[in-house]
Backbone as CSV, one residue per row, in Angstrom:
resi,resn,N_x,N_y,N_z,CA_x,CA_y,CA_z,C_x,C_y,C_z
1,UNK,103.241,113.543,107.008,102.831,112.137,107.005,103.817,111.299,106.208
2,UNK,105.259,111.517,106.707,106.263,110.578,105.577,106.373,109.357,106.355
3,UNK,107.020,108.040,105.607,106.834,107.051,106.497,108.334,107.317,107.320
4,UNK,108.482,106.675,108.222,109.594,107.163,108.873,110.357,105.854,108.939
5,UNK,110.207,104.594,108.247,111.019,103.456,108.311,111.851,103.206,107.188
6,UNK,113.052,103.054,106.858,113.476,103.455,105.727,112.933,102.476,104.322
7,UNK,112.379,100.931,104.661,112.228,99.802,103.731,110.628,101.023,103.738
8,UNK,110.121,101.282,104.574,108.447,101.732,103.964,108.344,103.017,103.279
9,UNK,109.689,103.992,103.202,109.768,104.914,102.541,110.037,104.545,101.522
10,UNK,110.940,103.315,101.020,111.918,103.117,99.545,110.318,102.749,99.105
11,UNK,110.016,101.582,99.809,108.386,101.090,99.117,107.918,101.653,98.455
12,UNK,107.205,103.193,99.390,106.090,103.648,99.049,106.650,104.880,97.948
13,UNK,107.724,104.993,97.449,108.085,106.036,97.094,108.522,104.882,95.346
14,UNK,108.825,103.758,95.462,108.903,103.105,94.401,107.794,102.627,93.974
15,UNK,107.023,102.131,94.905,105.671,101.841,94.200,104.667,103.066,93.502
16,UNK,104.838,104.420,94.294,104.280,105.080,93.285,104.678,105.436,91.928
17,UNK,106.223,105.669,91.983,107.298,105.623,91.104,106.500,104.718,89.750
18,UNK,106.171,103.088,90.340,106.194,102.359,89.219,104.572,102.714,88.610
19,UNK,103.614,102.360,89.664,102.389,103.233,89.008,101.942,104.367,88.463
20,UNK,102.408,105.120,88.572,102.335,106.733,88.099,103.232,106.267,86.570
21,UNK,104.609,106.157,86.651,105.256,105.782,85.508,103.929,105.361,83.976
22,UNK,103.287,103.850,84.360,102.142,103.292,83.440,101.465,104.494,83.237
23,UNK,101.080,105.490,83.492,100.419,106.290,82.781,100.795,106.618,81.511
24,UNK,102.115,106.467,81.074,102.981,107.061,80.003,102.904,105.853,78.963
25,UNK,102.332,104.705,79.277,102.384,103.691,78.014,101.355,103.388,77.814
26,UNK,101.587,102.719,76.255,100.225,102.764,75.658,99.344,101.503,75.834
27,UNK,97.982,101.900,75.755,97.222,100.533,76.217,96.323,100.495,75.191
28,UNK,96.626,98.575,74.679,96.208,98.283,73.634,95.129,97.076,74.135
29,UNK,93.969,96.586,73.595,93.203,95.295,73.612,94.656,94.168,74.196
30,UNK,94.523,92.849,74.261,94.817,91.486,73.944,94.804,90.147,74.214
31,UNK,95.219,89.383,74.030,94.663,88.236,74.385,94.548,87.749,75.703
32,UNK,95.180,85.937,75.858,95.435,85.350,77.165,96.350,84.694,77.652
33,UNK,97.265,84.648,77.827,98.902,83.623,77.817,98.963,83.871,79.347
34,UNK,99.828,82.874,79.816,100.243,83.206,81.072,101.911,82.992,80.599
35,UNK,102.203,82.011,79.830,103.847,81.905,79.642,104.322,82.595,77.932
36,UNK,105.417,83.605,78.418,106.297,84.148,77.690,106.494,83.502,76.240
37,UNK,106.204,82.375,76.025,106.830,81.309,75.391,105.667,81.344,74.193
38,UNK,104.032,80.800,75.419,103.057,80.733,74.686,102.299,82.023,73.729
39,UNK,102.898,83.310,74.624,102.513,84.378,74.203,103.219,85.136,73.182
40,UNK,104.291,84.816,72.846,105.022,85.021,71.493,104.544,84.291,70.103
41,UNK,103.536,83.194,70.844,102.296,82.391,69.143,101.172,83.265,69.543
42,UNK,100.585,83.682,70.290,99.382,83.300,70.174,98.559,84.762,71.431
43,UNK,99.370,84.792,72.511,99.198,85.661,73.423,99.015,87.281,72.586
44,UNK,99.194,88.222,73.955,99.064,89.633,73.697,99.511,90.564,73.040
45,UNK,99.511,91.391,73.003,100.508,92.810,72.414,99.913,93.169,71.045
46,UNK,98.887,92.893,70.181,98.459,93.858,69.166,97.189,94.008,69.478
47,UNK,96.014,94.886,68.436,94.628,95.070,68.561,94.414,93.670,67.974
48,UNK,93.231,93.572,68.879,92.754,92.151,68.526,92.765,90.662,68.942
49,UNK,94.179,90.873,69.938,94.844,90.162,70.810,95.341,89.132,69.711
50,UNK,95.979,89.415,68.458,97.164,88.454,68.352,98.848,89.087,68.628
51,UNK,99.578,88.134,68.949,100.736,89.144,68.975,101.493,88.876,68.079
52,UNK,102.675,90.171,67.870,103.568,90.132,66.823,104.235,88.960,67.014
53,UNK,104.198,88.523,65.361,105.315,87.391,65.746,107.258,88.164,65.762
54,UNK,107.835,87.039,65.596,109.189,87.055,66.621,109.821,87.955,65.835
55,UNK,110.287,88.970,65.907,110.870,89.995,64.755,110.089,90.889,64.467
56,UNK,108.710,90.672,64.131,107.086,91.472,63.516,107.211,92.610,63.801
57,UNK,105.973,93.217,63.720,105.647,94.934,63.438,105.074,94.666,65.046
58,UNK,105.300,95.609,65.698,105.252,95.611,67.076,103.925,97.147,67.320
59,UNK,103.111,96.989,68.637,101.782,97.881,68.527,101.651,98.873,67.801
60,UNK,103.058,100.028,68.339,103.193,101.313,67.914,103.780,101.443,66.650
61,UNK,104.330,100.650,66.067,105.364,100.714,65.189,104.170,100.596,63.357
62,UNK,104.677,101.202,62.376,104.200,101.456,61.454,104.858,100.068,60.127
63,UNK,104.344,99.430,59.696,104.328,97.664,58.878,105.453,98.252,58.303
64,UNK,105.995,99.580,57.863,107.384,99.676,56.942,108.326,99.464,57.817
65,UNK,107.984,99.831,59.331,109.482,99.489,60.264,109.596,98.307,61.138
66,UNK,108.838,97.031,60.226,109.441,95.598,60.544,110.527,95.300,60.455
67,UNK,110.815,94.481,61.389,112.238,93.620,61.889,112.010,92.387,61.867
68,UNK,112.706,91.634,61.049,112.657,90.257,60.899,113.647,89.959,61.676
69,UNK,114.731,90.539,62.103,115.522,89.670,62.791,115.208,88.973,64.525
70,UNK,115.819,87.666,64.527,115.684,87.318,65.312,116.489,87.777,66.615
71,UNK,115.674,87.664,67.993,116.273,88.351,68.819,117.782,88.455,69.205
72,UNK,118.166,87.341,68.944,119.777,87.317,68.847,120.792,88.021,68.344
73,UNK,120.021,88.735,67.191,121.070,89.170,66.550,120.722,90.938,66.798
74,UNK,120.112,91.493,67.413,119.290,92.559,67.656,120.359,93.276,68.690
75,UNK,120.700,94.368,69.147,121.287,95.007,70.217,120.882,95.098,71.159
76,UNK,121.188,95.541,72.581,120.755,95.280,73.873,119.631,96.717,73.717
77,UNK,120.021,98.143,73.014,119.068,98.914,72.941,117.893,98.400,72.096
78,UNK,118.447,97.434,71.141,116.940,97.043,70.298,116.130,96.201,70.756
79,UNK,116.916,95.355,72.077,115.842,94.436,72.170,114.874,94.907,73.577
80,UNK,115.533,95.972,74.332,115.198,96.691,75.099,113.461,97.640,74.484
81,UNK,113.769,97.954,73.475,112.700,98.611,72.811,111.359,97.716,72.573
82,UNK,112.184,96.861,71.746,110.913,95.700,71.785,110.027,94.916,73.026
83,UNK,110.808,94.731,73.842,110.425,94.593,74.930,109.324,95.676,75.842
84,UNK,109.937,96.706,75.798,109.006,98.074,76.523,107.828,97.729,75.459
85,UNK,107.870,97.889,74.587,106.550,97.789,73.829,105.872,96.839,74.074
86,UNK,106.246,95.945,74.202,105.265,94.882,74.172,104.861,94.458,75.770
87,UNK,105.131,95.066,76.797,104.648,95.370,78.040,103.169,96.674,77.647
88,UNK,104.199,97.307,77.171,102.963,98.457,77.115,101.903,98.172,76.723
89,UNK,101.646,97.305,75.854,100.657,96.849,75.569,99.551,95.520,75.568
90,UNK,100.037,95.080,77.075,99.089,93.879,77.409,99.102,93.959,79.263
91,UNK,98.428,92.947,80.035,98.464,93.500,81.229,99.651,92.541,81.563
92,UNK,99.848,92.039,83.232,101.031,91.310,83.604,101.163,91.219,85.622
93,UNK,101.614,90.736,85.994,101.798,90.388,87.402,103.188,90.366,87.328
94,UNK,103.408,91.171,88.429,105.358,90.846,88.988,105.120,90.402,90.620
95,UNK,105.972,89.605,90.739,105.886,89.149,92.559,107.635,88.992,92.412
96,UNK,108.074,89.580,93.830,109.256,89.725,93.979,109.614,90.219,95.961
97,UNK,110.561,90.514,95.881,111.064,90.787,97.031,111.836,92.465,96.701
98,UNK,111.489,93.129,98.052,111.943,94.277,97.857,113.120,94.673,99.070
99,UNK,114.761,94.929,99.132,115.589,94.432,99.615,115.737,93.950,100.292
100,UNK,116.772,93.779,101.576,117.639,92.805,101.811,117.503,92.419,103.619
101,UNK,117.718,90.904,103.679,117.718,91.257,105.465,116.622,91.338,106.346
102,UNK,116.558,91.902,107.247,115.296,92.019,108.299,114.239,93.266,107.710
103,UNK,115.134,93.720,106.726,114.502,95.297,105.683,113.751,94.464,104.980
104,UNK,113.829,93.390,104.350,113.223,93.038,103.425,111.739,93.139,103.258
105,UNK,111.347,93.083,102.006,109.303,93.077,101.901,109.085,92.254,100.930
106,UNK,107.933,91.663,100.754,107.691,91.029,99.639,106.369,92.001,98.982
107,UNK,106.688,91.799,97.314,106.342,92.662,96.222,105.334,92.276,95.601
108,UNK,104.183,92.549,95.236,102.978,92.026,94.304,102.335,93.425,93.486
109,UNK,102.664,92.918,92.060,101.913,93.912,91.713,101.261,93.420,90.229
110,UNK,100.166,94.270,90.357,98.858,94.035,89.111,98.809,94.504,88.241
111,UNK,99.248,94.619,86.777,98.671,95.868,85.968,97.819,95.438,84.758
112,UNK,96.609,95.754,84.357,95.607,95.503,83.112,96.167,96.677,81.701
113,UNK,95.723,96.189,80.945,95.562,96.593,79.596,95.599,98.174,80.068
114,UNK,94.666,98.639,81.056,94.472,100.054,80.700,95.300,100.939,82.131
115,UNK,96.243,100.242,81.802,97.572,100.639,82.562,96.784,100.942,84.420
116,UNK,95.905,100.717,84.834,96.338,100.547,86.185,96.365,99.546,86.982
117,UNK,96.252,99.657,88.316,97.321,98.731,89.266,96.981,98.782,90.415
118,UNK,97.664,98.172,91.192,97.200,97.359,92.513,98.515,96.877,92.742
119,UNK,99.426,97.431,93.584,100.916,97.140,94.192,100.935,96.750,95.820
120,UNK,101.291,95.944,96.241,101.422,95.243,97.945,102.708,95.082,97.874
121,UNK,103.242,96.129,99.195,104.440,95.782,100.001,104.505,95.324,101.366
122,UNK,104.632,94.068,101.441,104.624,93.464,102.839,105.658,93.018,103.664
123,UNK,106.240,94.144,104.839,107.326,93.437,105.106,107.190,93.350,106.538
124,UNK,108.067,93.472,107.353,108.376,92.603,109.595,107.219,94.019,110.007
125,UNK,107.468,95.451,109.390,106.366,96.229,110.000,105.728,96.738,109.169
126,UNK,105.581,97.006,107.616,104.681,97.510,107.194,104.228,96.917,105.617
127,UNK,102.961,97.546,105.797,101.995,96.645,104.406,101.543,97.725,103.664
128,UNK,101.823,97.852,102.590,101.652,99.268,101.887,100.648,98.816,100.582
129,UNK,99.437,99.166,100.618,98.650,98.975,99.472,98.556,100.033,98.444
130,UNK,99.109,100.194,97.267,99.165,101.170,96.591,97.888,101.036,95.239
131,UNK,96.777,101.994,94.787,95.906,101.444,93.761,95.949,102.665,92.768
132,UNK,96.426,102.405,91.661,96.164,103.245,90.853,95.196,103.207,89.567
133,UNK,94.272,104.107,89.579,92.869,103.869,88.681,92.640,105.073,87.734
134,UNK,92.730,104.976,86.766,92.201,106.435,86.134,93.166,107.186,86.407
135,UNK,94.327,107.484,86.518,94.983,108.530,87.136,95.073,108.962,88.613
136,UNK,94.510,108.498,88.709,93.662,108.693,90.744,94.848,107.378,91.219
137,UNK,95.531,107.992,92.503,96.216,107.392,93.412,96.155,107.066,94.971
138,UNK,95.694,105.843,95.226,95.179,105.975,96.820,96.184,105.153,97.695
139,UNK,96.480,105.458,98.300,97.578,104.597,99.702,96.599,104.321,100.753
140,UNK,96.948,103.243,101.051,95.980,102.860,102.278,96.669,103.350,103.333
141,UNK,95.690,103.792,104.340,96.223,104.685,105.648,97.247,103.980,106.782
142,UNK,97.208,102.756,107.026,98.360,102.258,107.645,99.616,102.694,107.473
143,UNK,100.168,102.629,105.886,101.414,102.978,105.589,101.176,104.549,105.405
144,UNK,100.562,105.437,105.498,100.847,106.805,105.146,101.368,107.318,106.631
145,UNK,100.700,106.447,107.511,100.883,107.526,109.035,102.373,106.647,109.191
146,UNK,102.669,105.217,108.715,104.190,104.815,109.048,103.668,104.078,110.358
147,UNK,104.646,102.494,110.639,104.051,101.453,111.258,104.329,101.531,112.667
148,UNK,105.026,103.660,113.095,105.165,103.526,114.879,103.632,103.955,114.828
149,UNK,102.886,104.387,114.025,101.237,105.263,114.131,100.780,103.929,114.164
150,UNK,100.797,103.250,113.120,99.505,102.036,112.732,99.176,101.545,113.588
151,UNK,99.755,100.944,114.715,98.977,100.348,116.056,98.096,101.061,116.776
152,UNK,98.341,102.106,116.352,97.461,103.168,117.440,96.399,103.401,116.237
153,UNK,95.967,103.675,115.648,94.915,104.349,115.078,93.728,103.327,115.140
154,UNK,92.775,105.020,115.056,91.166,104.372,115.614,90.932,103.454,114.544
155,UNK,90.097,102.410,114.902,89.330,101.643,114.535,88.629,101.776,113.407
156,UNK,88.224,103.122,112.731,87.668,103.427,111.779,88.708,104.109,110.580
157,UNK,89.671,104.148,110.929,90.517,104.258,109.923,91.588,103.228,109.157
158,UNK,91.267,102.182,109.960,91.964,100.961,109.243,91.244,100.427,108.310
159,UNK,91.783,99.901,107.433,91.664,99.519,105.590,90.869,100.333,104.941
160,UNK,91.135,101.781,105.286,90.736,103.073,104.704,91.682,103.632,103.755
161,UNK,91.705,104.559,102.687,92.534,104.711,101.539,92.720,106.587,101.915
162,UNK,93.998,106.610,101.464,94.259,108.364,100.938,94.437,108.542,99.580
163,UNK,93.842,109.573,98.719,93.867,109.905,97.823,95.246,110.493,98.021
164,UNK,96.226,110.270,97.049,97.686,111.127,97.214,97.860,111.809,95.718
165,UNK,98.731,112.578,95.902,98.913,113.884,94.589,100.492,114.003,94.591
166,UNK,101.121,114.093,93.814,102.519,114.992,93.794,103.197,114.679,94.379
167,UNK,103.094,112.627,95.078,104.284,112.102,95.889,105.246,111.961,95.127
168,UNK,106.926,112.072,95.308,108.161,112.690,95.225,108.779,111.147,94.393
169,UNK,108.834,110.612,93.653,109.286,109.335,92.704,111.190,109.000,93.177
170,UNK,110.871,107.672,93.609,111.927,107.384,93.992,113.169,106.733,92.324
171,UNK,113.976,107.518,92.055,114.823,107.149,90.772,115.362,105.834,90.725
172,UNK,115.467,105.429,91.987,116.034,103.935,91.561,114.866,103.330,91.506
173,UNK,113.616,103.378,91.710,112.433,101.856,92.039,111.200,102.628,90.671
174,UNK,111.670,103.572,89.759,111.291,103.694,88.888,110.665,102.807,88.082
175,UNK,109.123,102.850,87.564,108.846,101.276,86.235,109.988,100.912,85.284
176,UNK,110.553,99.838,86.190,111.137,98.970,85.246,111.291,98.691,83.669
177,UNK,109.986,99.027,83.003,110.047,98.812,81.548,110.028,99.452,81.133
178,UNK,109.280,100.847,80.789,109.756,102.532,80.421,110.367,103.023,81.099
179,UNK,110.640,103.404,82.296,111.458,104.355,83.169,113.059,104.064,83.172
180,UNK,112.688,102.641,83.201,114.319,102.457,83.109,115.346,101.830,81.716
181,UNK,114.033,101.417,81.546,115.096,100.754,79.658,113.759,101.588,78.781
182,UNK,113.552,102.558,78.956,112.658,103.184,77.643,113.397,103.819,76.618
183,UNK,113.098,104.607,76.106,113.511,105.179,74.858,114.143,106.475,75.570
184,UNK,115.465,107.012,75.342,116.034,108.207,76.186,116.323,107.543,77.459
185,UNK,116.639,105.803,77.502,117.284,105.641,79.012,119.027,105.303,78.662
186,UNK,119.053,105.625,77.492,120.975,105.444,77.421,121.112,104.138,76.772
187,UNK,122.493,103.873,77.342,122.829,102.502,76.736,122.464,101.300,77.655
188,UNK,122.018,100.432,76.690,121.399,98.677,77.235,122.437,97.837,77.131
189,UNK,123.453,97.213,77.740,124.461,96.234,77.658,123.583,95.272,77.126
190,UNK,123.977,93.798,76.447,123.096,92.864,76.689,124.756,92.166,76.692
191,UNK,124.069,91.338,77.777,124.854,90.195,78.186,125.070,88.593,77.009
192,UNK,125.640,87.522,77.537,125.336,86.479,76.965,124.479,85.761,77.317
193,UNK,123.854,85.296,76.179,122.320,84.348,76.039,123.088,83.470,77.579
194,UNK,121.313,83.256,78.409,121.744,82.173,79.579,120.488,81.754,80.323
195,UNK,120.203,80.827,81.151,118.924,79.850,81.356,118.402,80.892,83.088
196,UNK,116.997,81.101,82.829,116.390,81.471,83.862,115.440,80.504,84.248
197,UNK,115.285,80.090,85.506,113.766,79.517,85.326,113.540,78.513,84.338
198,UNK,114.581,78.149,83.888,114.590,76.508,82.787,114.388,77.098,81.126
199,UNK,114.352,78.786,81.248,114.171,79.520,79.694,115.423,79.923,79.052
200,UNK,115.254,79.937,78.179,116.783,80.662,77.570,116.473,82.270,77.734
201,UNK,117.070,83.069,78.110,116.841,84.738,77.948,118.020,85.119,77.583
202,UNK,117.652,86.597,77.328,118.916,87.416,76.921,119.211,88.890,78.281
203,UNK,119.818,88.620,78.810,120.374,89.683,80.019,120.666,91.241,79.397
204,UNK,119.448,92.148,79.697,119.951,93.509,79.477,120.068,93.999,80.553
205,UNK,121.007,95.109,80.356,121.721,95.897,81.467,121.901,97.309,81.677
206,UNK,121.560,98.213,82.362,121.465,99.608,82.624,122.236,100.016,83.863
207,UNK,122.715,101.214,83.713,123.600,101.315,85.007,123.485,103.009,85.056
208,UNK,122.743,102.764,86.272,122.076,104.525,86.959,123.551,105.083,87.093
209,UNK,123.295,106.681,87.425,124.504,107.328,87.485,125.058,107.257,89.465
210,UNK,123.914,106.715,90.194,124.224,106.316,91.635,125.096,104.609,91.844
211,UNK,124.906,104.306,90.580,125.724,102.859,91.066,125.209,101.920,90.669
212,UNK,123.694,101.708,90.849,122.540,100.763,90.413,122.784,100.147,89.502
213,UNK,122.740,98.883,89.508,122.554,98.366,87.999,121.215,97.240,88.211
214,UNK,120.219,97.839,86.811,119.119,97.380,86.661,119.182,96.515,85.279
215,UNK,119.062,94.478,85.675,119.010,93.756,84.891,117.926,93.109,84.911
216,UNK,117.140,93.174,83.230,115.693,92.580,82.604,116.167,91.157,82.311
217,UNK,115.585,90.774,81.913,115.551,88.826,81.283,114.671,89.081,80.561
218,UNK,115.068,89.100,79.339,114.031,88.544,77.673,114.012,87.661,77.339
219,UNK,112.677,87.092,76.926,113.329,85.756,76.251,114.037,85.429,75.137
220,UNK,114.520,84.830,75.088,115.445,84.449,73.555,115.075,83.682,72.379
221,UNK,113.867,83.612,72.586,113.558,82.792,71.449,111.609,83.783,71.435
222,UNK,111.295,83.978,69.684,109.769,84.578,70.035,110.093,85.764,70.558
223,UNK,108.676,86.716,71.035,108.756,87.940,71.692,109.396,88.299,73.039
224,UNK,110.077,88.980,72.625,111.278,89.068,74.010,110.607,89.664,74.956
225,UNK,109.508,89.121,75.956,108.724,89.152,76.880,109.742,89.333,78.101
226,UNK,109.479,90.379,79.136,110.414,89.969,80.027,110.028,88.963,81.499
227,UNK,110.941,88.027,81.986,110.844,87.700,82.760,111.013,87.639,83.941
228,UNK,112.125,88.514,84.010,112.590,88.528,85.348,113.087,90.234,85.419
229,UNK,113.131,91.017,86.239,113.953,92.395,86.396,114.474,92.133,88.084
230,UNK,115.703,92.644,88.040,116.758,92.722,89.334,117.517,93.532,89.082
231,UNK,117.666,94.539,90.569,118.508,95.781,91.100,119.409,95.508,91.648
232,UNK,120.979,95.729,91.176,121.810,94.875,92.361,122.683,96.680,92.988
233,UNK,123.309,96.845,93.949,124.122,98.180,93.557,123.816,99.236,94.367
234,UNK,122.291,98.994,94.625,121.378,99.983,95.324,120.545,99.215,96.238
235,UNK,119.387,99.882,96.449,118.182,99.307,97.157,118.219,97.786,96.239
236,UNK,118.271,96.343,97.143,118.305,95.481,95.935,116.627,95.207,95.685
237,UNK,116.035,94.183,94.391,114.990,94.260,93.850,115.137,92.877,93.430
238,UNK,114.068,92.305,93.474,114.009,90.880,92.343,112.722,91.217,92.098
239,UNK,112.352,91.132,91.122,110.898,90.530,90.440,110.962,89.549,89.564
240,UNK,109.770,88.852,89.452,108.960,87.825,88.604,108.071,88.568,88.082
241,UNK,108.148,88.303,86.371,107.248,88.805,85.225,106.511,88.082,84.870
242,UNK,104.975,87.531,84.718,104.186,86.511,84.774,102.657,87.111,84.259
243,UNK,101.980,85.894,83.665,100.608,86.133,83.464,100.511,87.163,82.657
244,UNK,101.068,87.533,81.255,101.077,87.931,80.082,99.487,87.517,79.943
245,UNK,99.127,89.157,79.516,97.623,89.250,79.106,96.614,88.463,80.126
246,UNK,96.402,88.308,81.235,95.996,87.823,82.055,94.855,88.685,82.548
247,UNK,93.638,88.116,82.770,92.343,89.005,82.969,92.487,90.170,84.433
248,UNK,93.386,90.907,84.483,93.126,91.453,85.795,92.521,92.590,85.602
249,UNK,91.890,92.907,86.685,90.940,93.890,87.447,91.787,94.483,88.463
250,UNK,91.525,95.722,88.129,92.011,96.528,89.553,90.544,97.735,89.587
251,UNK,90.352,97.397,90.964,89.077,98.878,90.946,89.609,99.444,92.326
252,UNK,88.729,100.623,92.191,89.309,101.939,92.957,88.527,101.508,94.149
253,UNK,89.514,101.860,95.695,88.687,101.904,97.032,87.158,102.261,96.677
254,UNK,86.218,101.459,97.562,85.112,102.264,97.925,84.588,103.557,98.226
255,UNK,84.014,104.716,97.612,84.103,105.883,98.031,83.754,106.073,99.400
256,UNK,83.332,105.487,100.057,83.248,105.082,101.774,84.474,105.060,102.608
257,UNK,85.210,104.281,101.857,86.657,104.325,102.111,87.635,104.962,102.201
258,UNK,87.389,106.218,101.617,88.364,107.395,101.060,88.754,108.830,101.598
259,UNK,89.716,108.883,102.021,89.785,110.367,103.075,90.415,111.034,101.720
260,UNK,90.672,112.416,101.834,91.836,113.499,101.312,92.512,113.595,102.448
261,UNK,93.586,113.942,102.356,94.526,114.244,103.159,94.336,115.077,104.398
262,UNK,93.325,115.967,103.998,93.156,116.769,105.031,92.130,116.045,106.015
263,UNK,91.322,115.710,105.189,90.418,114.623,106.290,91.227,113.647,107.354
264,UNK,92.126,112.923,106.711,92.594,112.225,107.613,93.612,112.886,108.687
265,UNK,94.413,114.274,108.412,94.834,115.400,109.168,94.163,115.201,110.334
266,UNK,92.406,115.466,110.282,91.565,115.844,110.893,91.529,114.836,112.052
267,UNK,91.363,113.750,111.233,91.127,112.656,112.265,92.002,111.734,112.660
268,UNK,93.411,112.181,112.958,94.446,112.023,113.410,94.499,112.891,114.372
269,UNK,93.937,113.889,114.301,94.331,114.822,115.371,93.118,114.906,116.232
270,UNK,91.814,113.979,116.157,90.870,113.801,117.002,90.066,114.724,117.456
């Protein structure tokens, strides 16, 4: 049951990539911000929902290993760090485009405080709903059978979910904020301070051993929240980083809804 289109394989193989990844960070309480800006006073990232201020003692980090310095003067690995952390610990929305051309898809994805998610890839043939809850991973059945099946299938298997196990993580469409600038991801270039979206950020930079180069946007002023992540090199990527600490909900398919794999085997083969 692989998809057989190459944009619905990179998809579905990055979107699990990025959900499965959140299992590995930590989930803390916090507040409500939607802008980067506002959420460096007042927004997410500690218990209690205030966040560190600009330099501060950050979730994981212990009050003796404060950093007063301001982000500017910090290294592309330090500000890389600060950053992963302070994802890890509040929820967030990315909307983006997933590569290039008539391949192209557009990207939505959800994640709460307690690291799971709700990812949509929508592109000319396929719509890939990815939900991750508790550890539990479901693909909706359209994209598992791949979009030469989806026209054909019965009637009772559309906007039905597969429980999936042990799908194969695509290295370039890896989570963006631990997977690829975490702790043990190498060296972080940081670029020169420059305006995104009307913000000042600071450009960090990673460069896979296939070619890839994966660039974050922090902000430059306050908690270096990220705003933007882009893949240029490889499969290309844009996302939008948005809605810092933002009330989302993700819940698991209906158990009505839900085949195992073998079930849907079954009823594929009629």
């Amino acid at each position: 049951m692989r998809l057989p289109h190459p944009v619905a394989r990179r998809a579905a193989a990055g979107a699990t990539a990025f959900v499965l990844a959140l299992a590995a960070l930590t989930a803390c309480s916090g507040g409500s911000a939607s802008d980067p800006e506002e959420a460096g006073r007042t927004g997410p990232g500690a218990p209690g929902g205030k966040a560190p201020s600009a330099g501060g003692v950050l979730p994981n980090e212990s009050p003796g290993a404060a950093d007063n310095r301001p982000p500017g003067e910090l290294s592309g690995r330090e500000l890389a760090d600060r950053a992963v952390q302070l994802m890890a610990a509040t929820s967030y929305k990315l909307t983006g485009r997933l590569g290039a051309g008539g391949d192209a898809a557009e990207v939505t994805v959800e994640v709460t405080k307690q690291r799971d998610a709700r990812q949509t890839v929508a592109g000319a043939d396929v719509r890939q709903v990815l939900i991750r809850v508790g550890g539990t991973v479901y693909t909706n059945v359209e994209s598992v059978v791949g979009p030469t099946a989806a026209p054909s299938l019965p009637a009772d298997l559309r906007g039905r979910f597969v429980k999936t196990d042990g799908q194969q993580l695509d290295a370039k469409l890896v989570d963006p904020f631990a997977g690829t600038f975490g702790a043990g991801s190498g060296d972080v270039a940081k670029g020169a301070a420059e305006q995104v979206d009307g913000k000042g950020v600071w450009p960090l930079t990673v460069k896979s051993a296939d070619g890839a180069t994966t660039t974050m946007y922090v902000m430059a002023a306050g908690d270096p929240y990220p705003i933007k992540i882009t893949v240029a090199g490889g499969d290309p990527l844009d996302l939008k980083v948005g809605d810092f600490g933002a009330d989302v909900a993700v819940a698991a398919p209906s158990a009505d809804l839900v085949l195992d794999q073998a079930a849907l085997q079954r009823a594929l083969a009629g």
